[in-house]
N, C-alpha and C positions, 0 to 999 in steps of 0.2 A: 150419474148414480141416482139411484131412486133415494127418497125420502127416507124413508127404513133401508137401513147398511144392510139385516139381517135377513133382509128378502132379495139380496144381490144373488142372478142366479150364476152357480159355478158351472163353470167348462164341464161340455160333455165327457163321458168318460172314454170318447175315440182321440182324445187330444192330450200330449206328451203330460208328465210322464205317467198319465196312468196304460200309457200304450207301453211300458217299456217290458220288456219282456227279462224278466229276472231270470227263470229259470236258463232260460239263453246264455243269457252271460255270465252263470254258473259254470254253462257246459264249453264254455267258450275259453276257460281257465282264471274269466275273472274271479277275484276275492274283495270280499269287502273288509274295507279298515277297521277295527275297533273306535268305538268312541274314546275320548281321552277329555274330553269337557261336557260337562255337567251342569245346564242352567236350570235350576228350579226355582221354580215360581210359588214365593212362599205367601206369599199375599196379592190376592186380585183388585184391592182398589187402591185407590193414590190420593194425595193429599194434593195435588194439583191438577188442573187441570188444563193442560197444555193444548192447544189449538192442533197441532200436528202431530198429534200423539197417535201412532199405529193402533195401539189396543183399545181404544175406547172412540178415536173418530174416524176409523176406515170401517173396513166393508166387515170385519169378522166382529161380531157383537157378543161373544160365547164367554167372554169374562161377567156379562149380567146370570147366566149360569154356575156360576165358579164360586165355591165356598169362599168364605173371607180370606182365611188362612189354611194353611197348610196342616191336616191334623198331624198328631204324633204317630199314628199308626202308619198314615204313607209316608213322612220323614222317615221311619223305621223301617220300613220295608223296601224305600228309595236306597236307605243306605246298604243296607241287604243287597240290593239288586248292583249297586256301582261293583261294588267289593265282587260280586259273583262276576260280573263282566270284566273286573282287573285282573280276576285269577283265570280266568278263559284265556283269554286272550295272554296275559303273563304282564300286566302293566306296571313299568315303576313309578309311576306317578299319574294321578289323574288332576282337573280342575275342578273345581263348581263354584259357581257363580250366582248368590242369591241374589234374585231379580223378584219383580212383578209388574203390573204394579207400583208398588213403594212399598220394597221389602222391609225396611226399619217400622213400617205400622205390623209388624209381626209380632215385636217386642221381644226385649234383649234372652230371657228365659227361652221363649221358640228357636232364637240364634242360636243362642251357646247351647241347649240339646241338639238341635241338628247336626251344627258341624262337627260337636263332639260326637256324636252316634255315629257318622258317616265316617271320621279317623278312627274312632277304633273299629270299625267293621273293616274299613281297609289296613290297619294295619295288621290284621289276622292275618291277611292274606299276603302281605309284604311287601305293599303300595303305600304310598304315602301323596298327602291329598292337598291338593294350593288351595287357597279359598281366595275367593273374591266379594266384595256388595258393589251392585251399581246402584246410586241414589239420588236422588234430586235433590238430597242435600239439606233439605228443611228441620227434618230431626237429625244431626249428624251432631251431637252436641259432647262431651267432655267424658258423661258417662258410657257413651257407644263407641267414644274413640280409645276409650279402655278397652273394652270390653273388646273391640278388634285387634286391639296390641296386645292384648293376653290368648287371645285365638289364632293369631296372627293372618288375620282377613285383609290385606289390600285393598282399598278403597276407592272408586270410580266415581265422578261428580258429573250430573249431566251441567252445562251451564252455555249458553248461547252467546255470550259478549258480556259489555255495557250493558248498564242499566234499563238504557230504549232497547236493545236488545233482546235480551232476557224478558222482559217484559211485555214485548212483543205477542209472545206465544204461551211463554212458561207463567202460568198466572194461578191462584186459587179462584177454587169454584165463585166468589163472590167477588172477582173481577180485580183484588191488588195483585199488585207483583209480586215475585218473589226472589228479587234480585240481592235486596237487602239481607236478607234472612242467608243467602244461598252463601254470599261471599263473608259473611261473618261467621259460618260455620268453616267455609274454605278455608279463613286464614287460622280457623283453629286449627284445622289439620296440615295447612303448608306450613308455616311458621313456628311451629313448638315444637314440641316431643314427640310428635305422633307424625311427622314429617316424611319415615322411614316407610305407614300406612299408606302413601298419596301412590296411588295407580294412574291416574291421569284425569284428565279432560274431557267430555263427550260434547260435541259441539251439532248441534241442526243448523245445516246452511241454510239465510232467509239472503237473497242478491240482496233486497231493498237494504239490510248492515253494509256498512262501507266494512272491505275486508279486511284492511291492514288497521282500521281502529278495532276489528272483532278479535283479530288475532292480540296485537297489542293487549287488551282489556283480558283475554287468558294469559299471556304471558304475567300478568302484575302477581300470578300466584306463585309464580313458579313451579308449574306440572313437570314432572318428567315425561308424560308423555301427551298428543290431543288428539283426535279421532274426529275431524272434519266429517260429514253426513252429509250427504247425499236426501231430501226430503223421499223418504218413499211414496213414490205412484207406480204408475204401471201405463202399459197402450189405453187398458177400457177407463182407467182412472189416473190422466196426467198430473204430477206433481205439478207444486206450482209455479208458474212464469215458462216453462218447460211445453213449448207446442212441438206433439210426436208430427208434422209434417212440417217442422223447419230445420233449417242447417246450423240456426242459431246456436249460438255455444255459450250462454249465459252462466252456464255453473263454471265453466271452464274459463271463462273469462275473470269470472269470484275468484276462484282457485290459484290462481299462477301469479297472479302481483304476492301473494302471500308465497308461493314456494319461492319465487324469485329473489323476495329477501330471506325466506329462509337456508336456501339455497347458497346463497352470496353472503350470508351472517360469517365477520369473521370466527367466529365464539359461538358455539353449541348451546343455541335456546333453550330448545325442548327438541324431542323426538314428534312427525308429523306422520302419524300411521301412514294415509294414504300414498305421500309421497317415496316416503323408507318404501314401501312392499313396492311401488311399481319402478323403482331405481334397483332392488335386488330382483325384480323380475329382469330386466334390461340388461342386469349386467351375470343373465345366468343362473339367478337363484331362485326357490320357487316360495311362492305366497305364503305368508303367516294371516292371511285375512280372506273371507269370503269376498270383500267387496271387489277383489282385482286378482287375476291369475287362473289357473285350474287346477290347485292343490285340492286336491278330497276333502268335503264338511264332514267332520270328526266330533259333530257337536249333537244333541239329544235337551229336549226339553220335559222339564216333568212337571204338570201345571198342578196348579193347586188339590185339584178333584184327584191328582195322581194318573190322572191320562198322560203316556208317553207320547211329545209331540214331534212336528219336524221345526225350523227355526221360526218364532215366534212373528219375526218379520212379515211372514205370510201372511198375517192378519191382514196385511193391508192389500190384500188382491180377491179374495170371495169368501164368505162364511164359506168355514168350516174348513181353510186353505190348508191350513198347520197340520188338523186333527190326523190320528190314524186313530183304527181299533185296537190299541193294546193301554194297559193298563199295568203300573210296577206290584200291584197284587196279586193278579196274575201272570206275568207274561216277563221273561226277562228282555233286557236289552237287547240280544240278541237277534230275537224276533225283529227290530228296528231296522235292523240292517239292510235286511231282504225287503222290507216298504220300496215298491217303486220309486216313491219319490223321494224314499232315502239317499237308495244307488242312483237316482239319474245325480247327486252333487257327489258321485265319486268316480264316475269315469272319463270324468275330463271331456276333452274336443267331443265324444264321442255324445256329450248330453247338448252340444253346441247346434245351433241353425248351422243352413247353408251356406247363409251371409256373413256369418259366422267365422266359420271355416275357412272359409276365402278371401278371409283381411291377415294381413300381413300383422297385425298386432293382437290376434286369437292371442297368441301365449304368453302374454301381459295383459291386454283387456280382461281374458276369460269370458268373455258376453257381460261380465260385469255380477252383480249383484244378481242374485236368482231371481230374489222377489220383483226386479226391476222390467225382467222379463215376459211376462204376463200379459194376456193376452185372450181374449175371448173365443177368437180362432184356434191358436192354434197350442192355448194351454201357455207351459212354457218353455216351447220351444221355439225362441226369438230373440232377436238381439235386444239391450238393454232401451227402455225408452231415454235412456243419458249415454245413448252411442257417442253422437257426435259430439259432446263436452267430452266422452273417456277416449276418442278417438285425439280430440286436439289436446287436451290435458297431456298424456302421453308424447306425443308427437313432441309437444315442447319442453319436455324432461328430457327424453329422446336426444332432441338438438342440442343440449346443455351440456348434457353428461359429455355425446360427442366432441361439442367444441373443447370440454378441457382434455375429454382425452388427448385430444391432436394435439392439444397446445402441451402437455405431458411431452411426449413422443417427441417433439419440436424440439423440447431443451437436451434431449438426451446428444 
């Protein structure tokens, strides 16, 4: 990667999916999904400064563009535009998810206008709207966890482990950690009243945490759910410890001491996103997560400036990866749809490489993670650069599930 992220040059435009050919697969009887989630990006800077943070230390720099906050006029015209897409389409329920950033530096007045504007715009229409925050937790204090119990916003904490942990990556720009801070706001929200709030866990996988103390040290909060991550890279920019020319399976080796006793726990912990979606992939069901399967992305981003984007993850493969040309002032959702690189994450196998295609676990892997695809060649049309960890990961969920089913069938 060059010195300046913002001078990383992006994939010509002969390379997937600005080659996809929409009107084609109009004529061909595909249809595209309506969106059903909603992440707006209410504020562009953070209160930390995390080493592995997609929006500010990969290749797309367009947050140093990005008003602070979100004005009131695209909140208002954001919620205009969901409510018009819920009644197109006939939606009974949509999501949104305030992100950034670090959405709580918006301040509680931008919150409660927003998601109040955006439920009664949808309930015009006869939609009714979940809300979620993702947050790092640092302002997450007594009077915000009111204010999301009277909104009824579910609550997302990112948090890495332990103390060395967390600290590791997730730090303030003047170099403390913010592990303290992080877990004393957690146990305001796991332990009290506002318990009913707790949406779960977001964890960035570093190999160097030993797994089963990273798991262990989420579990002390009691999450109902945790969301393991995968570090975003790509081919032209390998995450890290991850070399795209080894067979090494480092993540996947992380991974499986922790499903194995998740797995094996007499007594239901917590819920382990990644494992849950690739076990109901296995056993016939199809993905509630972009990171595994080939269920359609159903998701829209609306960044602060109010440019409608693709998933924000893209940051971390070439300025300006996300961006399309449309705008919630002008342009409805709609228009998103038909974005090539919208439709290549809704047609399945069909946005999938060769190599792809011709693995016995396409419809459980999914190539993986889109953003993980990337590729200076050939765009992103390629398998994930954490093939061989989602190939053996799988494989030994795969062998697991199998051995008890046998052992099931045995007793009968």
């Amino acid at each position: 990667m060059s010195e300046n992220p913002a001078l990383e040059t992006p994939p010509a435009g002969n390379t997937f999916p600005a080659t996809l050919d929409v009107a084609a697969l109009l004529a061909s009887g595909w249809r595209p999904l309506a969106f059903r989630q909603f992440i707006l990006k209410i504020h562009s800077r953070c209160d930390l400064a995390c080493r592995h943070c997609y929006v500010y230390e990969m290749a797309d720099q367009s947050w140093r563009a990005q008003p602070r906050r979100m004005s009131r006029a695209v909140a208002d015209r954001t919620a205009g535009r969901i409510a018009e897409h819920a009644l197109t389409h006939e939606l009974g329920e949509v999501e949104i998810i305030l992100h950034g950033g670090e959405p709580l530096l918006a301040g509680p007045e931008f919150i409660s206008h927003l998601v109040r504007t955006v439920r009664g715009a949808a309930a015009d229409v006869g939609t009714r709207v979940r809300a979620g925050v993702q947050t790092n937790g640092l302002r997450l204090d007594d009077d915000y966890l009111r204010l999301f119990d009277g909104l009824e916003i579910r609550v997302g904490v990112s948090l890495d482990g332990d103390a060395q942990a967390q600290d590791r990556h997730r730090r303030r720009a003047d170099g403390r950690g913010s592990h303290a801070a992080v877990a004393a706001s957690l146990r305001r929200l796991a332990f009290g009243p506002f318990h009913h709030l707790f949406g779960g866990l977001l964890c960035t996988i570093d190999i160097r945490n030993d797994p089963l103390t990273t798991y262990e040290a989420l579990l002390e909060f009691d999450p109902p759910s945790v969301d393991f991550l995968l570090p975003h890279g790509n081919w032209a920019t390998p995450p890290p410890f991850r070399d795209p020319a080894s067979s090494a399976t480092p993540y996947a080796d992380w991974l499986i001491p922790i499903f194995d006793r998740w797995y094996g726990s007499a007594a239901a912990q917590t819920e382990i996103r990644i494992f849950r979606e690739i076990m109901r992939l296995l056993t016939g069901g199809v993905s509630r997560t972009e990171a595994v399967g080939l269920s359609p992305a159903r998701m829209v981003v609306v960044e602060t400036n109010g440019g409608i984007e693709q998933s924000d993850i893209l940051k971390s493969s070439y300025h300006g990866a996300a961006a399309t040309p449309l705008h919630v002032l002008r342009d409805p959702f709609d228009a998103a749809l038909l974005h090539p690189a919208m439709a290549a994450r809704q047609i399945g196998e069909r946005a999938l490489a060769p190599v792809c295609q011709s693995c016995d676990l396409r419809s459980v892997c999914g190539g993986g993670l889109y953003a993980h695809r990337y590729s200076t060649v050939g765009g992103f049309l390629g398998p994930s650069v954490y093939c061989p960890d989602l190939y053996r990961l799988i494989t030994h969920i795969r062998t697991r599930l199998a051995r008890d089913v046998a052992r099931l069938k045995g007793r009968r």
